[in-house]
mmCIF file of the C-alpha atoms, coordinates in Angstrom:
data_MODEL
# 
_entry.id   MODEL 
# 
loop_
_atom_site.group_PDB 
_atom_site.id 
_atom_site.type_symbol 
_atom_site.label_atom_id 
_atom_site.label_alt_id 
_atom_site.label_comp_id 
_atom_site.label_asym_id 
_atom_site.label_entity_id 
_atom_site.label_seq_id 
_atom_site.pdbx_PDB_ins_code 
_atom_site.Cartn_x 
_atom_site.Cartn_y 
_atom_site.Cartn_z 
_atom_site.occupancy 
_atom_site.B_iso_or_equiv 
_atom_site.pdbx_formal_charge 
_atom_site.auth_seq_id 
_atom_site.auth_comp_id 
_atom_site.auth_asym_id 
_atom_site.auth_atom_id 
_atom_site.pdbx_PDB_model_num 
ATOM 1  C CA . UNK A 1 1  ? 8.953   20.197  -2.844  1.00 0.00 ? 1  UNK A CA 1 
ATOM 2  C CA . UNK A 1 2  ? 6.795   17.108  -3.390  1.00 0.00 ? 2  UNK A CA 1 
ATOM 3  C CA . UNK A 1 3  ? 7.615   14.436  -1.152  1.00 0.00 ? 3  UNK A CA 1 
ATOM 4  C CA . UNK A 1 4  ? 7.882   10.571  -2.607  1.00 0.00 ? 4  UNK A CA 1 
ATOM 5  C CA . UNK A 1 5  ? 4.490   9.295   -1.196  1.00 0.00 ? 5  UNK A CA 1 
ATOM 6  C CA . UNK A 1 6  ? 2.247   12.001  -3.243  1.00 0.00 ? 6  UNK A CA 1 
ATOM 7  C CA . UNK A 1 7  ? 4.120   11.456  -6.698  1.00 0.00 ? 7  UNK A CA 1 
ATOM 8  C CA . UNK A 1 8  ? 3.743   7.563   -5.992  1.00 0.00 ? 8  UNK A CA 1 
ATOM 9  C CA . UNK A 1 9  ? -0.337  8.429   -5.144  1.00 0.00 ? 9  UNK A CA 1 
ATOM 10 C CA . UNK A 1 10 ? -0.213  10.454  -8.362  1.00 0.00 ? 10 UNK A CA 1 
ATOM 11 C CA . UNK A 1 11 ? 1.335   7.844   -10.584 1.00 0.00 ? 11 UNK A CA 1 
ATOM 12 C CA . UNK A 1 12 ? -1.131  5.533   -9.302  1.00 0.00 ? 12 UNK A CA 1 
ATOM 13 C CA . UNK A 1 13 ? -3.991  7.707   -10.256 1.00 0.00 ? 13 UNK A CA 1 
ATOM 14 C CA . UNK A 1 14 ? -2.723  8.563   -13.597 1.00 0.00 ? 14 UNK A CA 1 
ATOM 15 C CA . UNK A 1 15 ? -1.931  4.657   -14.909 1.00 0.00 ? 15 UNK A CA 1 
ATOM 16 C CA . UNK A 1 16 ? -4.322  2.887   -12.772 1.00 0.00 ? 16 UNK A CA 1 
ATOM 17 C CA . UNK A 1 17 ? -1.522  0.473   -11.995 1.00 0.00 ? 17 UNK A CA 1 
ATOM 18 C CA . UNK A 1 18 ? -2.573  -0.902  -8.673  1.00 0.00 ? 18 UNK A CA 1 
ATOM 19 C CA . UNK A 1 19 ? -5.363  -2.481  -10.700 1.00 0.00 ? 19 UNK A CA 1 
ATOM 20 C CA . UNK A 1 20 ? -2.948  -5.101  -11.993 1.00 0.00 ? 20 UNK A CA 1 
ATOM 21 C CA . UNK A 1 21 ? -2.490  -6.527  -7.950  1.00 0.00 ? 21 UNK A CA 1 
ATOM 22 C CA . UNK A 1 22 ? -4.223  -9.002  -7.481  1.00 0.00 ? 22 UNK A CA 1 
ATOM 23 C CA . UNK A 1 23 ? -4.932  -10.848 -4.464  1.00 0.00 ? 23 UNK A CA 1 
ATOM 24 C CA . UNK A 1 24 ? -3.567  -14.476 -3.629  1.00 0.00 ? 24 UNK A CA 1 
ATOM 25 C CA . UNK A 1 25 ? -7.454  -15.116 -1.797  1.00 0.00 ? 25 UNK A CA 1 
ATOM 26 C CA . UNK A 1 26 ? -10.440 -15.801 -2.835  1.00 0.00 ? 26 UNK A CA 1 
ATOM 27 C CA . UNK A 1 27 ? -12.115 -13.393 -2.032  1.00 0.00 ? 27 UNK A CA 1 
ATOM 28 C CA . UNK A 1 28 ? -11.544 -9.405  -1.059  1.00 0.00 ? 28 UNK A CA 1 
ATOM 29 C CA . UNK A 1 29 ? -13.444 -7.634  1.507   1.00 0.00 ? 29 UNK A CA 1 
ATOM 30 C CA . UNK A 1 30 ? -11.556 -4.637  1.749   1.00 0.00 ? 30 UNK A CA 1 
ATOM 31 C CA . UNK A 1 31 ? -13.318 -1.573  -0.032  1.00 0.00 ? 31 UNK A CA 1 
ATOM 32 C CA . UNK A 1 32 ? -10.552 -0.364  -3.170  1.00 0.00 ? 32 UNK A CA 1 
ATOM 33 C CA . UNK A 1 33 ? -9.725  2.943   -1.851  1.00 0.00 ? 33 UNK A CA 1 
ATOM 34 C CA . UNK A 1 34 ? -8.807  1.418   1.542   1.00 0.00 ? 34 UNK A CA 1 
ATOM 35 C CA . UNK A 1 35 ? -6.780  -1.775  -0.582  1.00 0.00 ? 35 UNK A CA 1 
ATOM 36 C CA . UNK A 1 36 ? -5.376  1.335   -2.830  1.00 0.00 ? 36 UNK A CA 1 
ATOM 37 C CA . UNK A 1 37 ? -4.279  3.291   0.202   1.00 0.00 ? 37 UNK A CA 1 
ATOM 38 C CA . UNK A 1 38 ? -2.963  0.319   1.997   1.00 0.00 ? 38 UNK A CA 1 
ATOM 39 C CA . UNK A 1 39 ? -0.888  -0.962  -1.122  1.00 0.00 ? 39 UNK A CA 1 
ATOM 40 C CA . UNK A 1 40 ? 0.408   2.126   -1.850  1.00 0.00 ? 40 UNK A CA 1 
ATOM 41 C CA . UNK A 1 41 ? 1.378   2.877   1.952   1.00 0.00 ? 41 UNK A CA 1 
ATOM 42 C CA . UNK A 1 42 ? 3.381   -0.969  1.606   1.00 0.00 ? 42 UNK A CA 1 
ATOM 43 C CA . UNK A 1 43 ? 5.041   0.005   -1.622  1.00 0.00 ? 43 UNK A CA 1 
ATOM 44 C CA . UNK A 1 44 ? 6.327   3.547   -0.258  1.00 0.00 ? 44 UNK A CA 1 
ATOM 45 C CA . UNK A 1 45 ? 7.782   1.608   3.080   1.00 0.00 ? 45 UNK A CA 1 
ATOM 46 C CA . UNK A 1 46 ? 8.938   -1.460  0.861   1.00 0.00 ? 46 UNK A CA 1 
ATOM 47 C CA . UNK A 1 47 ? 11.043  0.625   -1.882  1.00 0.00 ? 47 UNK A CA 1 
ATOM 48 C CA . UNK A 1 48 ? 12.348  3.639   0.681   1.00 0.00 ? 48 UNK A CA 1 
ATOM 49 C CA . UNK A 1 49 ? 13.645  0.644   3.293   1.00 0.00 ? 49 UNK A CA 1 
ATOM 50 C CA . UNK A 1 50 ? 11.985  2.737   5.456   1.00 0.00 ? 50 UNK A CA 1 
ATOM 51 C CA . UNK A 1 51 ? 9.902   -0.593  6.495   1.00 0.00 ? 51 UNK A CA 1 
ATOM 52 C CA . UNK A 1 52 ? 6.421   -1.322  7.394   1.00 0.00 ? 52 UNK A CA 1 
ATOM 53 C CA . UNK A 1 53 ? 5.898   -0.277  10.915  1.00 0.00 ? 53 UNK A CA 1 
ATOM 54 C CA . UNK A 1 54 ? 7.653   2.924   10.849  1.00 0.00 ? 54 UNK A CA 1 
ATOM 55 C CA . UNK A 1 55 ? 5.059   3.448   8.113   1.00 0.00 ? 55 UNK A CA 1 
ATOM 56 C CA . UNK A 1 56 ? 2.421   2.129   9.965   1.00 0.00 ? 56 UNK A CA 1 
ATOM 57 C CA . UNK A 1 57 ? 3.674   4.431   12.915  1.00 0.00 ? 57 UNK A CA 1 
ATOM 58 C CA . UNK A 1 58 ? 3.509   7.598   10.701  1.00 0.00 ? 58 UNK A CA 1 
ATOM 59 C CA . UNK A 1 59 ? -0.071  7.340   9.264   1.00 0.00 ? 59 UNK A CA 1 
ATOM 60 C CA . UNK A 1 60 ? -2.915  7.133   11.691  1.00 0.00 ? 60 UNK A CA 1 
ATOM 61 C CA . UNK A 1 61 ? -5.460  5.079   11.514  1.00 0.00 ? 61 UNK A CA 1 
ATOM 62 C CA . UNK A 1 62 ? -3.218  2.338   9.819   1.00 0.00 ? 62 UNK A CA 1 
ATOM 63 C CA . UNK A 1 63 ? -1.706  -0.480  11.621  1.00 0.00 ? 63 UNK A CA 1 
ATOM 64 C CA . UNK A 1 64 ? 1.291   -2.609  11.240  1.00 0.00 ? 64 UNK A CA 1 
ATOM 65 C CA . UNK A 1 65 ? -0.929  -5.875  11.260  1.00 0.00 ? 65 UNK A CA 1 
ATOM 66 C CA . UNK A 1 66 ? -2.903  -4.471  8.172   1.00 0.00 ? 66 UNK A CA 1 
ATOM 67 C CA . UNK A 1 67 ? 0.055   -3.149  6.305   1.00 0.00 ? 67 UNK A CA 1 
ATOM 68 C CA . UNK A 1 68 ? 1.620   -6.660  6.639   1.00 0.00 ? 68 UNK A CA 1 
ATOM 69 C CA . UNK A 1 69 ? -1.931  -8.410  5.909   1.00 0.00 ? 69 UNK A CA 1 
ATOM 70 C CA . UNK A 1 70 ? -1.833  -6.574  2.507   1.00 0.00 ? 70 UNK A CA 1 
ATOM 71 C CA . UNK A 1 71 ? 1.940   -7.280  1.597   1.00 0.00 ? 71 UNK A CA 1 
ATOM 72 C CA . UNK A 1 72 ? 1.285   -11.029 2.281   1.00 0.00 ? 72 UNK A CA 1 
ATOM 73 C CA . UNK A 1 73 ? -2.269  -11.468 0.143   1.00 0.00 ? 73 UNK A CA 1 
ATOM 74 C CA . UNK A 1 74 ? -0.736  -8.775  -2.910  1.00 0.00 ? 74 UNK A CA 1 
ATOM 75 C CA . UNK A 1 75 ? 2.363   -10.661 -2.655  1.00 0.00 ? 75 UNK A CA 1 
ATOM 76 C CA . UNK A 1 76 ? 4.794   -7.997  -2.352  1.00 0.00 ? 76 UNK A CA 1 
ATOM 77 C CA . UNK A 1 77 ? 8.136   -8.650  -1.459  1.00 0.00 ? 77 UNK A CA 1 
# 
């Protein structure tokens, strides 16, 4: 069984589409495949109502603050 979070990684390597975020700064620090990670981590916890910091709790190495630092500069709602 494939689990939600690897066909959402796979969708996003296949169209590219997290190329079409773009950030509300003016600048980005953040290397891609961290952003990539990050965003994709934000959409999976954002569209399963599972919410940000049980996502945040699930994946180490990821924190709440940073997974709410992306959905506020990508503008994800």
């Amino acid at each position: 069984m494939t689990g939600l979070l690897d066909a959402l990684k796979e969708t996003a390597l296949d169209t590219g589409f997290l190329d079409a975020f773009e950030t509300s700064a003016t600048r980005e620090a953040l290397p891609a495949d961290i952003r990539d990670q990050r965003l994709l981590l934000c959409l999976y916890g954002l569209g399963t109502n599972a919410g940000l910091k049980r996502v945040a709790a699930g994946v180490p190495g990821t924190s709440y603050d940073e997974l709410l630092h992306i959905r506020r500069r990508y503008c994800l709602t």
